[in-house]
VOGU-639805 format. One record per residue: residue number from 0; residue in three letters; x, y, z of N, C-alpha, C in turn. Coordinates in nm, 2 decimals, always signed. Atoms other than C-alpha are relative to their C-alpha. Layout:
BEGIN
NUM,ALA,X,Y,Z,X,Y,Z,X,Y,Z;
...
//
This chain:
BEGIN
0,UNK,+0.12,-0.07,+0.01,+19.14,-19.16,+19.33,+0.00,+0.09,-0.12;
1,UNK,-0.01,-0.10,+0.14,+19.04,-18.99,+18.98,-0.06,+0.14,+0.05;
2,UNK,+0.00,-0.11,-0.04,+19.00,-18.63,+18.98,-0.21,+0.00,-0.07;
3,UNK,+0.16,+0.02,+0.01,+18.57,-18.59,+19.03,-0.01,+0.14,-0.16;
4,UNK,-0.02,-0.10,+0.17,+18.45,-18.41,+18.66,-0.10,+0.12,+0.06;
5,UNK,+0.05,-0.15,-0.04,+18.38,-18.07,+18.72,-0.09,+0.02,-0.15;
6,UNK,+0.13,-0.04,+0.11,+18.07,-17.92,+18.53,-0.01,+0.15,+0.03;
7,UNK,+0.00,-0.12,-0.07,+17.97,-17.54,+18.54,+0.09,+0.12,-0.12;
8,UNK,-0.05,-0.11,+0.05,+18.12,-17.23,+18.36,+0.11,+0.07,+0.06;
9,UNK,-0.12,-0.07,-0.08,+18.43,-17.02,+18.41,-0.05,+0.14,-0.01;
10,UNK,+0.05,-0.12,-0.07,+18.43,-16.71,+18.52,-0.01,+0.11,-0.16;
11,UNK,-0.03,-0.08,+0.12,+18.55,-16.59,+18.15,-0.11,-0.02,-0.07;
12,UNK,+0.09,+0.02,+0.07,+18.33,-16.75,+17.97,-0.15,+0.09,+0.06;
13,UNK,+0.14,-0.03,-0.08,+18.00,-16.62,+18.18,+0.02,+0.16,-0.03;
14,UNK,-0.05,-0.15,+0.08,+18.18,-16.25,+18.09,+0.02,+0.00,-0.12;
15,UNK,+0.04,-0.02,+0.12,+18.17,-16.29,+17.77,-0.15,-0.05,-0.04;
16,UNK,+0.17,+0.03,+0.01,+17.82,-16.43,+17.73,-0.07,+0.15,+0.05;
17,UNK,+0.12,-0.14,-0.02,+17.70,-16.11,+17.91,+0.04,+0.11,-0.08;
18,UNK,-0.07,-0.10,+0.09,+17.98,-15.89,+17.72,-0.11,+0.06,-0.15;
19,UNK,+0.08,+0.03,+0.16,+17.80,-16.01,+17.37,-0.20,+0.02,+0.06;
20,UNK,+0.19,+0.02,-0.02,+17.41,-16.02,+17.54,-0.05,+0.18,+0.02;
21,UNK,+0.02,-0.15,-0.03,+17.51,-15.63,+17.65,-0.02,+0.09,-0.10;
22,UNK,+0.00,-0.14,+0.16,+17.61,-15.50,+17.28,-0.12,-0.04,-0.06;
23,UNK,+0.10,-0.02,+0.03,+17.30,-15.66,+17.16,-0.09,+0.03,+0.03;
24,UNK,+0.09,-0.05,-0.10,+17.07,-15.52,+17.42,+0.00,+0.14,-0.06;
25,UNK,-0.04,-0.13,+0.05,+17.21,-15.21,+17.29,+0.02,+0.09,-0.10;
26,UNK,+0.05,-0.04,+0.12,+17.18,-15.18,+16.93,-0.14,-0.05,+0.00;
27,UNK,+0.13,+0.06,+0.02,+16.83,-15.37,+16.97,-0.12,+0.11,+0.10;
28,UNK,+0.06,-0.08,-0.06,+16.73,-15.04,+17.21,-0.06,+0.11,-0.13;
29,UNK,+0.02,-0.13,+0.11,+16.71,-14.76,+16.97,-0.12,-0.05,-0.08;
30,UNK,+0.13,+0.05,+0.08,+16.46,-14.98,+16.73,-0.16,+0.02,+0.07;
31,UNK,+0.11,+0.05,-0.05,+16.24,-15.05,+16.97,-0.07,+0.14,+0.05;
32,UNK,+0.08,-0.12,-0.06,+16.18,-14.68,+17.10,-0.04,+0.08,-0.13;
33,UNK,+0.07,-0.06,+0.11,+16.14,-14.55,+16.76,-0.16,-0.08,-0.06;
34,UNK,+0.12,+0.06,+0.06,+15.88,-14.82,+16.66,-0.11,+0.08,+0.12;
35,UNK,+0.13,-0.07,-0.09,+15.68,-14.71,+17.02,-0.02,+0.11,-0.03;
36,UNK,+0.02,-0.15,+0.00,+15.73,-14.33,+16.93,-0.13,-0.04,-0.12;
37,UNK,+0.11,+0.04,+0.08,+15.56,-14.45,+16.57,-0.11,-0.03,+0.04;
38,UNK,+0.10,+0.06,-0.01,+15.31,-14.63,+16.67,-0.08,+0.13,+0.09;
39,UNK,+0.08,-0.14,-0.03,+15.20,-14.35,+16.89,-0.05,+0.08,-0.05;
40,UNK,+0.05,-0.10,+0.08,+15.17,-14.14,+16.63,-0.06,-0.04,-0.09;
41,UNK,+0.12,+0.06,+0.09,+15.01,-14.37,+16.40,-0.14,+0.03,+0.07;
42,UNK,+0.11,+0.00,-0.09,+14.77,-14.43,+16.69,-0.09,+0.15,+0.01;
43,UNK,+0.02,-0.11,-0.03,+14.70,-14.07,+16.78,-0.03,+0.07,-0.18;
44,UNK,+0.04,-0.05,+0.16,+14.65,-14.00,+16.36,-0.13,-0.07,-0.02;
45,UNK,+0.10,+0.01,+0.04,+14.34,-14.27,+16.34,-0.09,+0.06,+0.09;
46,UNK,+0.12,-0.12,-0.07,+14.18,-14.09,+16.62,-0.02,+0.12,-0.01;
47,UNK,+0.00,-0.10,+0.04,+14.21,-13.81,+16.50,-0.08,+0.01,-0.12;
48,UNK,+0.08,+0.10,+0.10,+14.10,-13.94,+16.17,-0.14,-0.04,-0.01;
49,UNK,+0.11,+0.08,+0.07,+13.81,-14.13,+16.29,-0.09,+0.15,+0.09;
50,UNK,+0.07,-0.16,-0.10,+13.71,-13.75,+16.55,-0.04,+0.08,-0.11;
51,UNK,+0.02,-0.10,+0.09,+13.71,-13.57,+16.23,-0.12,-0.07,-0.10;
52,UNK,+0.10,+0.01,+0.07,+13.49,-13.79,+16.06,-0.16,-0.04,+0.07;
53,UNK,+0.17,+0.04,-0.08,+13.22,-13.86,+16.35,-0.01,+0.16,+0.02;
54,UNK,+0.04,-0.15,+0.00,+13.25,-13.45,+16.37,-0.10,+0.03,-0.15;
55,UNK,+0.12,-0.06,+0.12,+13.12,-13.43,+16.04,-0.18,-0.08,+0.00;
56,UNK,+0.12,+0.08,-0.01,+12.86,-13.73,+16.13,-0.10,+0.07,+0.10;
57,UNK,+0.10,-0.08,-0.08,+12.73,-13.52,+16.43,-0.04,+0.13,-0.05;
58,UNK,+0.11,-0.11,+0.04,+12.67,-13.21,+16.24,-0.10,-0.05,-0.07;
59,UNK,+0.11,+0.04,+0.08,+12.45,-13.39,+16.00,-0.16,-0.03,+0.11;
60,UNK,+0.09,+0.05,-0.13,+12.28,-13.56,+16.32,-0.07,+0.12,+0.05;
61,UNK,+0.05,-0.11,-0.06,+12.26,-13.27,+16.52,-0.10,+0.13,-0.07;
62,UNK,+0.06,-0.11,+0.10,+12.18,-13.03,+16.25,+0.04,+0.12,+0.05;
63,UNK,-0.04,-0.11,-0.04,+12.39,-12.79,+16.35,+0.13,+0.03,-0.02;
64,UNK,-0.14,-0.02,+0.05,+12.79,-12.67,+16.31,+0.02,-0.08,+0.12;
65,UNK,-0.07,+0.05,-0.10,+13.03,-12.87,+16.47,+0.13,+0.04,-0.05;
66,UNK,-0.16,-0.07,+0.07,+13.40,-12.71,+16.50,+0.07,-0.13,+0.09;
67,UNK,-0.16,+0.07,-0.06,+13.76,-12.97,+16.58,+0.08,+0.13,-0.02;
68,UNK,-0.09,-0.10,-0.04,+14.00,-12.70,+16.73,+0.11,-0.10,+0.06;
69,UNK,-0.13,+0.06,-0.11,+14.35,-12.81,+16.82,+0.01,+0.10,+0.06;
70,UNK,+0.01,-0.13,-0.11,+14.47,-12.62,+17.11,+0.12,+0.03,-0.02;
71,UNK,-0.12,-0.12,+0.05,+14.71,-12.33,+17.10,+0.15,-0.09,-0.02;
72,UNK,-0.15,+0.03,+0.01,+15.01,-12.53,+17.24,+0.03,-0.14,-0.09;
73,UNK,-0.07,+0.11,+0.08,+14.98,-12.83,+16.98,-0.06,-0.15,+0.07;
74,UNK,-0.01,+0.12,-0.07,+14.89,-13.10,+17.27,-0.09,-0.09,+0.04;
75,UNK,+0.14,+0.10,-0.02,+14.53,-13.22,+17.19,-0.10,+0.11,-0.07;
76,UNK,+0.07,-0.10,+0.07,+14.24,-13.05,+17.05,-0.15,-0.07,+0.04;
77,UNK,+0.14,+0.04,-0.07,+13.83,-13.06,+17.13,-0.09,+0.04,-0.12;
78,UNK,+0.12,+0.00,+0.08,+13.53,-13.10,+16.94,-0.15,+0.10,+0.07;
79,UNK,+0.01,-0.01,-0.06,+13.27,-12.89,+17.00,-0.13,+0.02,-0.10;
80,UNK,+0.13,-0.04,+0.09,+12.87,-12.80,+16.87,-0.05,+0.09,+0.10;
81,UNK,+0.07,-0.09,-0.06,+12.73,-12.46,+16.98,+0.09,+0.01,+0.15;
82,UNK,-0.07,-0.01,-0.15,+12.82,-12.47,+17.38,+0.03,-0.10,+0.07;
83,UNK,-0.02,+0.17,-0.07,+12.85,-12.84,+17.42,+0.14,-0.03,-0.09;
84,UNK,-0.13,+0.06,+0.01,+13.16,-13.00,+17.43,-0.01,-0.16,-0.05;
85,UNK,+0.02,+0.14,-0.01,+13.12,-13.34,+17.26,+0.17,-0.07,+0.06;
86,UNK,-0.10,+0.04,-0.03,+13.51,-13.44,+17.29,+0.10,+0.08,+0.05;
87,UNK,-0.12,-0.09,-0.01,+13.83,-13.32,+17.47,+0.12,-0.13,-0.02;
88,UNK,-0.09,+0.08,+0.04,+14.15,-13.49,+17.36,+0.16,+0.05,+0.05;
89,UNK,-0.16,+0.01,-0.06,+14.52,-13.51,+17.53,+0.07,-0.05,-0.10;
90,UNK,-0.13,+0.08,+0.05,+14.80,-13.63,+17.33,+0.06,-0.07,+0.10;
91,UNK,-0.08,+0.04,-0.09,+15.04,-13.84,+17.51,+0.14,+0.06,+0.00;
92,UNK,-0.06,-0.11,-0.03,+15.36,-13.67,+17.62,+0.08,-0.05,-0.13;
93,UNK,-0.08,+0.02,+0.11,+15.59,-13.61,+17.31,-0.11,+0.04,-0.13;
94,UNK,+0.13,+0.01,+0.18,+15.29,-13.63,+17.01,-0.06,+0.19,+0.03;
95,UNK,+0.04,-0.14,+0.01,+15.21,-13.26,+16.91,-0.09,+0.03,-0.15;
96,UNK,+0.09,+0.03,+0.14,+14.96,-13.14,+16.63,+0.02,+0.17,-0.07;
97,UNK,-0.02,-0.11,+0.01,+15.05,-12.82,+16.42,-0.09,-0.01,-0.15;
98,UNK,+0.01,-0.16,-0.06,+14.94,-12.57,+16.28,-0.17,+0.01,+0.14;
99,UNK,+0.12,-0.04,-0.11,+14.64,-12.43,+16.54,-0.11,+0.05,-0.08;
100,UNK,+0.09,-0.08,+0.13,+14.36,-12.44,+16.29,-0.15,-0.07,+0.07;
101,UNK,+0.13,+0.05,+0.00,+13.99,-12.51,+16.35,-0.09,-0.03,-0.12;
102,UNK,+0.05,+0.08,+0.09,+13.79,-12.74,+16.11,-0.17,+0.01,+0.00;
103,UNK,+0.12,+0.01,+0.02,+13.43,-12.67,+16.07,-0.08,-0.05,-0.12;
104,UNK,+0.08,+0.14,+0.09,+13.17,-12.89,+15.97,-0.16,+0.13,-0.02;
105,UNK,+0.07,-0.10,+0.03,+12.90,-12.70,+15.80,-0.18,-0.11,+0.09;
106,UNK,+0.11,+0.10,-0.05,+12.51,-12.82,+15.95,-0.10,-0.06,-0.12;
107,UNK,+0.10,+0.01,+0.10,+12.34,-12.83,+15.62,+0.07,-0.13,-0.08;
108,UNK,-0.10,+0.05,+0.09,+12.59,-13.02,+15.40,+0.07,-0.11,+0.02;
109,UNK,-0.10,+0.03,-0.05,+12.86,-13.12,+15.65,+0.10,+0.01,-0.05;
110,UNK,-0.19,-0.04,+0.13,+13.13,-12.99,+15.41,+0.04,+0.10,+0.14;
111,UNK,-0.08,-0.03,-0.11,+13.42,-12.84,+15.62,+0.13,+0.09,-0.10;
112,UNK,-0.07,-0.08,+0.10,+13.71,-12.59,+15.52,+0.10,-0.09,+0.00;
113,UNK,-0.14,+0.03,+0.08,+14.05,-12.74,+15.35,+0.03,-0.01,+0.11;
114,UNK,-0.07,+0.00,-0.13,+14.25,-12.84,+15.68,+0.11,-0.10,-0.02;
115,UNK,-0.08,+0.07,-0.06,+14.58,-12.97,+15.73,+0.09,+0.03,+0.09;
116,UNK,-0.05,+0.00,-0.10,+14.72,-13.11,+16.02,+0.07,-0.07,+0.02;
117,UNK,-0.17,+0.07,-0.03,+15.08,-13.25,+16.09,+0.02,-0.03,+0.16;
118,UNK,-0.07,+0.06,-0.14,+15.13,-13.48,+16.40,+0.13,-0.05,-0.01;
119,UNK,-0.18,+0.04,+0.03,+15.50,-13.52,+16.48,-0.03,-0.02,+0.18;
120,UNK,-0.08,+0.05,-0.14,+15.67,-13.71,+16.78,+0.12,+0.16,+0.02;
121,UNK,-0.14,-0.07,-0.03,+15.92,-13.49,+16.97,+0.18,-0.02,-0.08;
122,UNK,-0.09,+0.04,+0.10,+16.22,-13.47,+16.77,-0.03,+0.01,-0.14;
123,UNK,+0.03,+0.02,+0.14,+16.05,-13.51,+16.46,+0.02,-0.11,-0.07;
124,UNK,-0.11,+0.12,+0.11,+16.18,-13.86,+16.34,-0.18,-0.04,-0.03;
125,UNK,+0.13,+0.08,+0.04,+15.78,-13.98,+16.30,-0.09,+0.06,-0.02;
126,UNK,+0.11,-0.12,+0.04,+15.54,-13.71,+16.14,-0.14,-0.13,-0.08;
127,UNK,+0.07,+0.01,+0.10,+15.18,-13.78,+15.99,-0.12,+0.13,-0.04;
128,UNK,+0.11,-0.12,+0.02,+14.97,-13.56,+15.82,-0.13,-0.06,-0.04;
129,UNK,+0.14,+0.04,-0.04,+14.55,-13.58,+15.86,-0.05,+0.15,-0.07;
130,UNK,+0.07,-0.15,+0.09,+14.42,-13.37,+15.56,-0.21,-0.02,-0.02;
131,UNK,+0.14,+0.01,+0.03,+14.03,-13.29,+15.53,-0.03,+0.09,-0.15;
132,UNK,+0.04,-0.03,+0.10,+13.90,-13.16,+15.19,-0.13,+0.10,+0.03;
133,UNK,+0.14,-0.10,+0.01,+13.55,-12.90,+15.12,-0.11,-0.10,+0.03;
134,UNK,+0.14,+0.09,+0.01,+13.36,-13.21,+15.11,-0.01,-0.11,+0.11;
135,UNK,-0.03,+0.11,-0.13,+13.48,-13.37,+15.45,+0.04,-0.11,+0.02;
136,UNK,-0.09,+0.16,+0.04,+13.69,-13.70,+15.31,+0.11,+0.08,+0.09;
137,UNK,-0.18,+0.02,-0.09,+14.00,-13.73,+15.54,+0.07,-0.05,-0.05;
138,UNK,-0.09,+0.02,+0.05,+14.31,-13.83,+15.43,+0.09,-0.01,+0.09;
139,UNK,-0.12,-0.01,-0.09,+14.64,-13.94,+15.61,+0.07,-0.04,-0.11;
140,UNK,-0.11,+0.01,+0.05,+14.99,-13.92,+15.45,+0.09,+0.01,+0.09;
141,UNK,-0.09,-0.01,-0.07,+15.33,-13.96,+15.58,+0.07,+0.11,-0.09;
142,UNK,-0.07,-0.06,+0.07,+15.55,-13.64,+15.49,+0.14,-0.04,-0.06;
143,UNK,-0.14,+0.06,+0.04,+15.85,-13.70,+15.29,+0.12,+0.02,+0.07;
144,UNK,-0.14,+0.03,-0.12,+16.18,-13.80,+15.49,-0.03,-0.04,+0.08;
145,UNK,+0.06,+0.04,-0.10,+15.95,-13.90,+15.73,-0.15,-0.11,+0.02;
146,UNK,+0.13,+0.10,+0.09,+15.77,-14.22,+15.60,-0.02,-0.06,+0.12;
147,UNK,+0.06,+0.05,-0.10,+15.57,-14.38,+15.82,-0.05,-0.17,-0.10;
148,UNK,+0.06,+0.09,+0.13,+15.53,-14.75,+15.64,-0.17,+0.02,-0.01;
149,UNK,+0.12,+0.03,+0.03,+15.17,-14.84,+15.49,-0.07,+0.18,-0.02;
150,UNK,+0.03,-0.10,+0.03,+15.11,-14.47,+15.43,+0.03,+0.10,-0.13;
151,UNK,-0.05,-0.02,+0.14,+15.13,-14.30,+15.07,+0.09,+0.13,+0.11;
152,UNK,+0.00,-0.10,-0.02,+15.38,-14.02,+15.11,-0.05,+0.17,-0.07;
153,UNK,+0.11,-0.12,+0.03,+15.23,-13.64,+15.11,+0.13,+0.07,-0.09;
//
């Protein structure tokens, strides 16, 4: 009687396949949470972005001042005209917005004062800054050290 042909994996081999599947699991970690941190802060920069420019669209509309205030601790900021609240805004946890400045939109004009505002991830590895001008153009830049691709740096 011949000996029947065994098929199947040893026990070594099956430990090394997961040995090698572990260390790449494990340099392929790190990428992946920095691109989500990014992307959050990209995200959280065009809304910010496109709030500051329908802020200036509703003072024209409304015909009246509209202020964007971030709020004291950094972690979202609201739009507001007179005693109406048009937007309130959260960050998601980690995304913070400095300095604590308020951006007014004039009612006549819609020109707004000089404003810049630096969103950074916790840690700091992913900053962008969201500059407005006297004349209400917005602007985003990545600060230097802290490039964000597809963004000129500031």
């Amino acid at each position: 009687m011949e000996p029947a042909d065994q098929r199947g994996f040893t026990m070594i081999e099956l430990l090394v396949v997961i040995a090698v599947a572990a260390m790449l699991l494990l340099t392929a970690v790190p990428s992946f949470v920095s691109v989500f941190v990014r992307t959050r802060v990209e995200g959280t920069g065009n809304e910010l972005s496109a709030d500051l420019q329908n802020a200036r669209s509703e003072s024209v509309r409304r015909r009246a001042a509209v202020v964007l205030t971030s709020n004291a601790d950094g972690a979202g900021y609201t739009i507001v005209s007179g005693a109406t609240t048009l937007k309130a805004v959260t960050f998601a946890s980690g995304i913070s917005i400095t300095p604590s400045i308020s951006v007014n939109y004039d009612a006549m004009r819609a020109m707004a004062n000089a404003a810049e505002l630096t969103l950074s991830a916790s840690g700091g590895t992913s900053q962008l800054r969201v500059k407005t001008n006297v004349m209400g153009r917005v602007e985003m830049c990545s600060p230097g050290g802290h490039t964000i691709h597809g963004y000129p740096t500031c």
